[in-house]
Every structure is written in structure tokens, then in C-alpha cells.
C-alpha positions in Angstrom: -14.0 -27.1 70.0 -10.2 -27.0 70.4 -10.0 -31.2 69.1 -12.5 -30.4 65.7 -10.7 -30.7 62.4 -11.9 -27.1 62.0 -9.6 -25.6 64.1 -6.6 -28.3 62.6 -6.7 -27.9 59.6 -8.2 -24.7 58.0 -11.1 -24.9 55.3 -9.3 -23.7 52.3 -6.6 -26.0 53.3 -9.4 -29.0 53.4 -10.6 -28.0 49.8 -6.9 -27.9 48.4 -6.6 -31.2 50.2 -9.3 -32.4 47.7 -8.0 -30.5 45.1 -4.6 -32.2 45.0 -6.6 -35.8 45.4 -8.9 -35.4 43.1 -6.6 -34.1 40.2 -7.0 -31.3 37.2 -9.3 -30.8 34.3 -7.2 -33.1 31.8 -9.2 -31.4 28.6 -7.1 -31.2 25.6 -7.4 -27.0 25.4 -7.8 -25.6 21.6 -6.3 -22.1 22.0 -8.1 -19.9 19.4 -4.7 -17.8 19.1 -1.1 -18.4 18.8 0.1 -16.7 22.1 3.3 -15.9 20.2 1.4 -13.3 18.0 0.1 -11.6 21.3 1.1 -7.8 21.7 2.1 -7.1 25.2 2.8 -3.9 27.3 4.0 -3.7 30.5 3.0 -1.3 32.5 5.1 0.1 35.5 2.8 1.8 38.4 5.5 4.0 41.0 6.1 6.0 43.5 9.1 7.3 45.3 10.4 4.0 43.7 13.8 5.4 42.8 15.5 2.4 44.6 13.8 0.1 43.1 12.7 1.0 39.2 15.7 0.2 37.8 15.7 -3.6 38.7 12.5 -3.7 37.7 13.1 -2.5 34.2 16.6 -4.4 33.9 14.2 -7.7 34.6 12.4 -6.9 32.1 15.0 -6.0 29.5 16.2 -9.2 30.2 12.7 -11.2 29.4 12.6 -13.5 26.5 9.2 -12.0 25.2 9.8 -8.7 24.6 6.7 -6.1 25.1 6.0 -3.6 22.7 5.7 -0.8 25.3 6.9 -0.3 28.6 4.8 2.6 30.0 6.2 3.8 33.6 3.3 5.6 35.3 4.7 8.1 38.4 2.2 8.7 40.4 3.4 11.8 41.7 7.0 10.7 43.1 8.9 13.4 45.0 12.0 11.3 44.3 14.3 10.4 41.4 12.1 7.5 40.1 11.4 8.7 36.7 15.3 10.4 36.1 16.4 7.2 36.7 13.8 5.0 35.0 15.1 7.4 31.7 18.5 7.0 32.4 18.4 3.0 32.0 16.2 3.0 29.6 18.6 5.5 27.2 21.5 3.4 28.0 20.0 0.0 26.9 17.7 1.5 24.2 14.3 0.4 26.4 10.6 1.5 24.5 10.3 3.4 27.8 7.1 6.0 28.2 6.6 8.3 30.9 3.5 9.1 32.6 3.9 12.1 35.0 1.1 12.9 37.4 1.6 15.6 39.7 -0.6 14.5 42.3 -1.0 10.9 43.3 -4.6 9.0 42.2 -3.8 5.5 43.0 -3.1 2.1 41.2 -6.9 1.1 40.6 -6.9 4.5 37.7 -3.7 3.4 36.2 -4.7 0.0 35.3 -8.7 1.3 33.9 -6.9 3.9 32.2 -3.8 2.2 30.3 -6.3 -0.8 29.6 -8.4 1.9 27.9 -5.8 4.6 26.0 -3.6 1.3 24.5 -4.6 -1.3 22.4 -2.2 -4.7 23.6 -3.6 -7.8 23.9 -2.1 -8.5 27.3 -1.3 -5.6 29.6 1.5 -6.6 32.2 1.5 -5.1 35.5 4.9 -4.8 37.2 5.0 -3.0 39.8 8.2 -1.1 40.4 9.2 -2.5 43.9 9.4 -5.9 41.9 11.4 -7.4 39.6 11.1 -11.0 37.6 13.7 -13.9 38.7 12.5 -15.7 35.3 14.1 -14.2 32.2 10.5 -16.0 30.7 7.9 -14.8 33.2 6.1 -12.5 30.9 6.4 -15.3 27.8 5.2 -18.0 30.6 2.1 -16.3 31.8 1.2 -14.8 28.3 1.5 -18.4 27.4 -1.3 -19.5 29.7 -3.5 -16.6 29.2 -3.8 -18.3 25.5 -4.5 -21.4 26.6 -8.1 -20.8 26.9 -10.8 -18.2 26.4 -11.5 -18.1 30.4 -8.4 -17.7 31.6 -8.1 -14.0 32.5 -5.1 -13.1 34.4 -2.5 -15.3 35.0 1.0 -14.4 37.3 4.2 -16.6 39.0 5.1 -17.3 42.4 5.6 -14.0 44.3 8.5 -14.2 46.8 9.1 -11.3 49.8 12.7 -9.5 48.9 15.5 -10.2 51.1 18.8 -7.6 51.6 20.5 -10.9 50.3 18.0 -10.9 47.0 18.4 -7.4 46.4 22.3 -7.6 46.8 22.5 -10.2 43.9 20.3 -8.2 41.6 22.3 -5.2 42.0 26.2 -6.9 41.3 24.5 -7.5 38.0 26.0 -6.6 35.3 24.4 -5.1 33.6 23.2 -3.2 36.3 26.8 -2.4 37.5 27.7 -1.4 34.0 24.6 1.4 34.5 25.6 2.2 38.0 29.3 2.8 36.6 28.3 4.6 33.8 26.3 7.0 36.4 28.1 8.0 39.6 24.9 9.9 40.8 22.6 7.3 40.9 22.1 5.3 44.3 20.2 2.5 44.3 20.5 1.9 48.2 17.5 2.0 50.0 17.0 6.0 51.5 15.7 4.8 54.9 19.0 2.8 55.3 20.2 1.6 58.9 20.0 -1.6 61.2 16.7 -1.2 62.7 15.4 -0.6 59.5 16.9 -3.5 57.4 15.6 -5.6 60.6 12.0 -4.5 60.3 12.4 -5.5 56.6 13.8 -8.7 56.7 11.5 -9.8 59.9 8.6 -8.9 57.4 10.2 -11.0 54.4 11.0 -14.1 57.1 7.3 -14.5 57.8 6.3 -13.8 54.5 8.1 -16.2 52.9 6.5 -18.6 55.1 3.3 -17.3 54.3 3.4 -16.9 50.6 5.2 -20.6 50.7 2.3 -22.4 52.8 -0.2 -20.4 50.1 1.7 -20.3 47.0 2.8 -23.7 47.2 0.1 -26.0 48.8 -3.5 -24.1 48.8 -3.4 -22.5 45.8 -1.7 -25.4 43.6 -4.8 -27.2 45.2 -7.0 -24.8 44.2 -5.8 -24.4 40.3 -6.4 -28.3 40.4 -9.9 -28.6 41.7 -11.4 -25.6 39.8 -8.9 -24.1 37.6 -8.3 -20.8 39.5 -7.5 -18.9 42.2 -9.6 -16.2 44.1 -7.3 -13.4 42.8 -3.9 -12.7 40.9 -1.0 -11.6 42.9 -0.8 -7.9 42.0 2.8 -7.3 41.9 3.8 -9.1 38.8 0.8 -10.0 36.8 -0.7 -10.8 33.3 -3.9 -9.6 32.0 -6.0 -9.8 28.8 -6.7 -6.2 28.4 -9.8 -6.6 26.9 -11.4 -8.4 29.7 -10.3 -5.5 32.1 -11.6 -3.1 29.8 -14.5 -4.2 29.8 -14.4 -4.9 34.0 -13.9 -1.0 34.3 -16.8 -0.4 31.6 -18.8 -2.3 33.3 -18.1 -1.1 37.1 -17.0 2.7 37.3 -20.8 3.7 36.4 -21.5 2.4 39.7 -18.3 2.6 41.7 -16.0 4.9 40.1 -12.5 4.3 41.0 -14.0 3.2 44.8 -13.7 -0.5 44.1 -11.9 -1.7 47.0 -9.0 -0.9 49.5 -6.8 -3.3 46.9 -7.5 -3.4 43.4 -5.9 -7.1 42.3 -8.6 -8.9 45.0 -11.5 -7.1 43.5 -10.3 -7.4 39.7 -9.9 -11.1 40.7 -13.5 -11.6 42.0 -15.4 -9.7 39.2 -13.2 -11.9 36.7 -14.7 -14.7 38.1 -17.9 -13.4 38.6 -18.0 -13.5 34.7 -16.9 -17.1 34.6 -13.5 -16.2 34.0 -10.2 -17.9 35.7 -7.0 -16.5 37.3 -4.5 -18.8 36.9 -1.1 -19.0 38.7 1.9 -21.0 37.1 4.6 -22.9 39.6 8.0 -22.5 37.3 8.3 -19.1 37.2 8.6 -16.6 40.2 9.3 -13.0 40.8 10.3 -10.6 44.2 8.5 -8.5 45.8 9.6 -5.2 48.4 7.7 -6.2 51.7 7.4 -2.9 54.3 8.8 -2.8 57.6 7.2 -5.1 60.3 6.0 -1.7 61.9 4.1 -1.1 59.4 3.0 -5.0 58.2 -0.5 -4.2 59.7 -1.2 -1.7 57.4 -0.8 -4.3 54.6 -2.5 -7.0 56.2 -5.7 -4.6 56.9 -5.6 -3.2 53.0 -5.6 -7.1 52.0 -8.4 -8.1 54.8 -10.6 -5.5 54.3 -10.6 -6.0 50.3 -11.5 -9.4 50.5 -14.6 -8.7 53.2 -15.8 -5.8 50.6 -15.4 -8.0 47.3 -17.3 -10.4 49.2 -20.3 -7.6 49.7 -20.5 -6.6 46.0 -19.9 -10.4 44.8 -22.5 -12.3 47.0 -23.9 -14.2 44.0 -20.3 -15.4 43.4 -20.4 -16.3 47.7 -23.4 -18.2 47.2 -22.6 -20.8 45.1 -21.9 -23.4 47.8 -25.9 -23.2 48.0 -26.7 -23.6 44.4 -24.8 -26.8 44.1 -27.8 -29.2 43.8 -29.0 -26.7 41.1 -26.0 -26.7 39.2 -26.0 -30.9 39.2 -29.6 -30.8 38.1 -28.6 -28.1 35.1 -25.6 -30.7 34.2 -27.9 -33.4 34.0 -30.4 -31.2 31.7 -27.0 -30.9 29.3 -26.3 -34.8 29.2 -29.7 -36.1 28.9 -32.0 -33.0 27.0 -30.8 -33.0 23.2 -31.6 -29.5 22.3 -28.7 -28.7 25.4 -26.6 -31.7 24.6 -26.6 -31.1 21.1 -25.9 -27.2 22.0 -22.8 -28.1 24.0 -21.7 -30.4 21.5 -21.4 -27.5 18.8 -18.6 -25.8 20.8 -15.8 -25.5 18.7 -13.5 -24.3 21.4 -12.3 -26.9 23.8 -11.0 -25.9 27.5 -10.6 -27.0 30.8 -13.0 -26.2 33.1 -15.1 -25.0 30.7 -18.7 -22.8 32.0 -20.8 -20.4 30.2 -19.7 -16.4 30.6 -21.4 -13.7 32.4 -23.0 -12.8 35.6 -26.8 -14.1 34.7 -24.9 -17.4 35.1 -23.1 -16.8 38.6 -26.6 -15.1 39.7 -29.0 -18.5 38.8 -26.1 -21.6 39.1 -23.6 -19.8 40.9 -19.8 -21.2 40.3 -17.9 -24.0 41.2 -15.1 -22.1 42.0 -17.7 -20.1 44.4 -16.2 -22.5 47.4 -13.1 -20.6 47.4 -14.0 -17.0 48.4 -16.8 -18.6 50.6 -14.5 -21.4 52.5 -11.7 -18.0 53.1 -14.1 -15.7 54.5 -15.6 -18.5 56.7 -11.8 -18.9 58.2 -11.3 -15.3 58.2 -14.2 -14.7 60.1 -14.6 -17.7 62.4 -11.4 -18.4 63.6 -10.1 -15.3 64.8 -13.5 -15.1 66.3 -13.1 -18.7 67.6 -9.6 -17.2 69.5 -11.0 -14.7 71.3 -14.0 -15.9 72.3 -12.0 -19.1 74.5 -9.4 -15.8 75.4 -12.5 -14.0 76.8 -14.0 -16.8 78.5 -10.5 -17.8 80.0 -10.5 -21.1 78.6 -6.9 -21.5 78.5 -6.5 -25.5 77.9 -8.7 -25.7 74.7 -6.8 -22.6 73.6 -3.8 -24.2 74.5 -4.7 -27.0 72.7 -5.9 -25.4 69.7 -3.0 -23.3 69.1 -0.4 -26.6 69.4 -2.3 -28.9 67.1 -2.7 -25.6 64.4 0.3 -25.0 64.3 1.8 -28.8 64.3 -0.2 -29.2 61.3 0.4 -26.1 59.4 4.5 -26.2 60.1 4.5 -30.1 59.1 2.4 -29.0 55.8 5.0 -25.8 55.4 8.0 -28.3 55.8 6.7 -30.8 53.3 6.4 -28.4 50.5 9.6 -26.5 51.3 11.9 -28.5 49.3 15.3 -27.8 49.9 14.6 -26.3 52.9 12.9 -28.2 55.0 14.8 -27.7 58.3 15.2 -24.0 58.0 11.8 -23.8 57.0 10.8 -26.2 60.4 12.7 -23.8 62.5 11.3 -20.4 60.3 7.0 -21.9 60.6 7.7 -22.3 64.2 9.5 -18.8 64.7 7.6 -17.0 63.0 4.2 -18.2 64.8 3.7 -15.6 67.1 3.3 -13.2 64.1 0.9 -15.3 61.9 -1.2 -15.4 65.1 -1.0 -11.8 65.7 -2.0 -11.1 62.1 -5.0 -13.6 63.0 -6.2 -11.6 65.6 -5.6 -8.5 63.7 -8.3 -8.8 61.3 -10.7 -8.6 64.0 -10.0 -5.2 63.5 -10.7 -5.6 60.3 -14.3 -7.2 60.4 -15.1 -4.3 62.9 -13.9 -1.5 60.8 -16.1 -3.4 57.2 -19.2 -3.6 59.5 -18.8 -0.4 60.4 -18.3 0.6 57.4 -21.4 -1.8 55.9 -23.7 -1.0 59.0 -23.1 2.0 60.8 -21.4 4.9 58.6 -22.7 3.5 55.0 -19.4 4.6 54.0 -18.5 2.5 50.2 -15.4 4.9 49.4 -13.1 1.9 49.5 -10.0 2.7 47.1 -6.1 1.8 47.1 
């Protein structure tokens, strides 16, 4: 077991493997709509974000697209979030609107409900804890969203935030000039102190890794091979409103606002259940607040356990990989039966990685892009699995084994891609090992808390 290629080189790292061999989609796309035209608002979910709300807004006063509204929605803060939210926005003459809730209700509601009470074609998620490096993030992925009638969300590189990052953004200026102009206003983070900043930049240290090693090498493999990735990156995202619209329409008879324990993985899979793509761009980037290594497992489990449950309500989507012989014998009915052929040729609109819409689809072909959720959850299942099984059994060599040939290959792959960087980024992979293979192990929690859940208590309320 411990010499297999399995254990080497992970299956979603395989498939982007192929990805980057095999190359993109090179159709010529015919956008139906100048993405210039599009109305955009950005919409700002908080809470107790009074450290962090004002870099978010100054990064996107500073954006080259302009949105027509930026709507901040306070989720019930106890904090000065929305006083100082006002306070920029006043002093640099920002189309800011304020949401009040007194009671918190969660991100999943604010997204169904803005996409529903306003009528922009793109509804930007930001969420307050970021802010965009890119002055032309929001014109970038707004950009690609128009570059076809399937793409559906589309959002940067996400980066952890460093003390160092969040130093820079604040010696701003314009952000000093606001900070001058209001001696009250703190932006320092309330929980200051060593052991806390520690905890932080621990967190951001193996994220970075992380988000590098998936950011920059899977998921660039998996934009070639089938045009999209599993899910958007929450934090700092793109949507065409009408698509999520209609995702809520569709889902809250059945679910309500208990989708999943977070909402950008399950938003992610229904788009592509529909035949829809979630595209992620490489030239534009934004930073994201990370939480304290003490409470990293929290995080990891919300992510985990969302994937597992999109997977439940999604299984048509998981079950692609068996329809493939199906789907070849459909694409030879197109090429070869005129009525198809001369059906497919009437398409007006050309795209890249082009498939009809809608779930009848996904349910009798399945998707293509199917391989991606099912390769993940067959490595988030098996391999923590795989680790304690040889742990229980005692045997130590193949673990031994196992371990050093993973994680040879994944901090050789990690240093590659890290250009720039490459011997910090050595020295970081190798460091920061222990934790990756904590987290591994972690989500063993997490498959016996969803079977639980799927098995034993019947218990569906899963919600951010």
C-alpha cells in the first residue's frame, strides 16, 4: 500500500496532472453581452468586523469597476462595524447601505435575500474580514462571468492575511487620512497580544501553503481540463445574480436556509449541477482573515463537512465517472445523427466547454466535470482512512514510508509553483507538515459526525 501512486500522489492532484497536459477548451467564446454594461453590487456580509470593514470598503473604493451599490449587511454585531463602515463611507462619498439585523441569521439568508430584493446583474460578495489586492478584481471577474453563458461565479486567488499584510493596508493613505480625520476609531485587532498574533500567523503560514499547493497547481489544472472548479472561494466572489436567484428558488422549498454547514461549497455544486461553471482567474488575488490555530479545526470541520453533505444532495453530479461510456455514446449520436448534428450546429452562442443546462442532463449523462467532487471525496475519505488503519494495525514502516514519499512529492510540487519563493516555501511545506497531517486525520471526525448525521440521528439541519 505505502509504494502505490495512490498514496504519492493524490487523485485530484493526478486529474490536474492531466489537466495541465492535456490543455484548455481553445473555443473562440461569443459573449452575448458587453461585460462593461453589467450592473454590479457588492455586497458586504459582517459581524463584529469593526477591525476589519474599513479595508474592506477602502479596497473597494479603490476598484477600477465601480459597483452601483455597496450594501453592508450586520448581522447583528455588538461592535462598532456599522459606525465605522458609515464613517468611511461619508468621508469618501461611498453608495454605502446599511442592513441592521438585531439578531444574527447567518451568510447563506444574506446572499438568497440581496440576490432577490436587488436587481444587478452580478452580485459581489466581499466579505468584510477581506479586502482586494487588485484595484481590478471586481472588473476581472465580472469580465469572465461574460465570457460565456455557463460561467456562473467566478473569484481571484485567495491568500491567508499576515500582521505584515494588514500593516501595509493600514499605512494607506487613504486609510491614514480616515484614521487622522477620526481619533476614535481603532482599527487594531481587540484580541491583541503575542499569543494571539502567534496563533494567527501559524494559521496564515500553513495556509498559505495550502491555498498555494490548491490555488496554484490543482485548481489551474482543473479550470484546464473541464473549465471549472468544484466551488468559488467565498470570501471575495463574483456571481450572476440571476443564476443564484434562481438556486434559492429552486432549493429553499425543500431545504430552507439548511443547505449546508458552508454556503459557497454548496452554491458551487448546485451551479454545476445545472451545467454551470465556477471559474477562478490567476492575475488577480485578494486577503483573507484566517482564525487562530486554536480554533483552525473549527474551520476545517465547517469546510469538510459541507463538501460530504453537498455530495449527499448532489449524487447525480458524483456519479458521472459512471456515465462516461454514456456520455461518448450521446456525443457520437450528435456527430453522426443529423437531426442532433444539425441541432447543435444552430447554436448561435459559441463557448468553451460548452453542455446543455439543467439537472435532467446531470441525472441521464451526468458531467464531465463530475470527476472532481468524486476524485476529492474519494481522497477525503480513503486516505485519512488509509492512515489510521496502518496506525491501528502498528504498521509503522509502510506508514513511515507513506508519509516521506507524500510529502516529498507534495513539497517538490509546492516549491515548483512558488515562484519567487521557492526556498522559503521548501522550508514552510516541510514545516508546516505536521499540521496538514493533523488536519488529515481530523476529518475522520468529520465523516463520523456526516454519518451520524446521515445514518443514525437523520439530522439535515446543516447551515453556516
Amino acid at each position: 500500500m505505502a509504494t502505490t501512486p495512490y498514496f504519492v500522489l493524490s487523485p485530484s492532484a493526478v486529474l490536474s496532472i492531466i489537466g495541465l497536459l492535456r490543455g484548455p477548451d481553445k473555443t473562440d467564446p461569443t459573449p452575448p453581452k458587453d461585460w462593461h454594461d453589467a450592473v454590479v453590487d457588492v455586497v458586504i456580509p459582517s459581524l463584529n468586523e469593526q477591525a476589519n470593514v474599513v479595508l474592506a470598503l477602502e479596497s473597494v473604493r479603490r476598484q477600477t469597476m465601480q459597483p452601483r451599490n455597496v450594501i453592508l449587511v450586520d448581522d447583528g454585531s455588538n461592535d462598532r462595524t456599522v459606525e465605522y463602515a458609515r464613517a468611511f463611507a461619508d468621508q469618501y462619498d461611498m453608495p454605502l447601505t446599511v442592513i441592521n439585523r438585531a439578531h444574527s441569521i447567518g451568510k447563506t439568508p444574506t446572499i438568497k435575500r440581496q440576490s432577490r430584493e436587488y436587481d444587478a446583474d452580478v452580485e459581489f460578495i466581499l466579505d468584510a474580514d477581506t479586502f482586494l489586492d487588485a484595484d481590478n478584481y471586481i472588473a476581472r471577474t465580472v469580465e469572465e462571468l461574460y465570457k460565456g453563458a455557463g460561467i456562473a461565479s467566478a473569484c481571484g486567488v485567495i491568500l491567508p492575511t499576515r500582521e505584515k499584510d494588514r500593516r501595509r493596508r493600514i499605512q494607506d493613505t487613504e486609510i491614514r487620512r480616515f484614521l487622522e480625520s477620526h481619533d476614535a476609531i481603532d482599527l487594531h485587532q481587540p484580541q491583541g497580544g503575542w499569543w494571539y498574533r502567534l496563533n494567527r500567523n501559524l494559521t496564515a503560514l500553513y495556509r498559505l501553503q495550502l491555498y498555494t499547493f490548491l490555488q496554484r497547481f490543482v485548481y489551474v489544472g482543473q479550470m484546464s481540463f473541464f473549465g471549472t472548479i468544484t466551488n468559488p472561494v467565498g470570501c471575495a466572489v463574483a456571481y450572476r445574480r440571476k443564476y443564484i436567484k434562481d438556486l434559492f428558488d429552486k432549493y429553499e422549498p425543500v431545504l430552507g436556509d439548511d443547505l449546508t454547514n458552508s454556503e459557497d461549497i454548496f452554491i458551487g455544486f448546485a451551479l454545476m449541477n445545472e451545467g454551470y461553471r465556477n471559474v477562478q482567474l490567476q492575475d488577480v488575488s485578494a486577503h483573507s482573515l484566517e482564525p487562530e490555530m486554536r480554533k483552525l479545526h473549527r474551520q476545517i470541520y465547517l469546510w469538510s463537512s459541507s463538501f460530504l453533505q453537498s455530495c449527499y444532495y448532489f449524487d447525480n453530479l458524483m456519479r458521472s465517472p459512471f456515465k462516461a461510456l454514456r456520455r461518448a455514446r450521446h456525443r457520437h449520436r450528435e456527430k453522426h445523427d443529423p437531426a442532433i448534428k444539425e441541432q447543435v450546429q444552430r447554436r448561435k452562442i459559441r463557448e468553451a466547454y460548452r453542455q446543455p443546462f439543467g439537472e435532467t442532463h446531470t441525472r441521464e449523462l451526468g458531467r464531465p466535470a463530475g470527476w472532481v467532487p468524486f476524485m476529492a471525496a474519494a481522497e477525503k475519505i480513503f486516505f485519512p482512512t488509509a492512515l489510521l488503519i496502518m496506525i491501528i494495525l502498528r504498521l509503522w514502516e509502510p506508514l513511515v514510508v507513506t508519509l516521506i514519499a507524500e510529502t516529498t512529492v507534495s513539497v517538490s510540487i509546492l516549491t515548483g509553483i512558488s515562484k519567487g519563493r521557492r526556498v522559503k516555501a521548501f522550508f514552510q511545506g516541510i514545516a508546516m507538515t505536521p499540521v496538514r497531517y493533523a488536519s488529515l486525520l481530523f476529518d475522520l471526525v468529520t465523516i463520523g459526525r456526516f454519518s451520524t448525521d446521515l445514518w443514525i440521528t437523520g439530522n439535515r439541519k446543516w447551515r453556516k
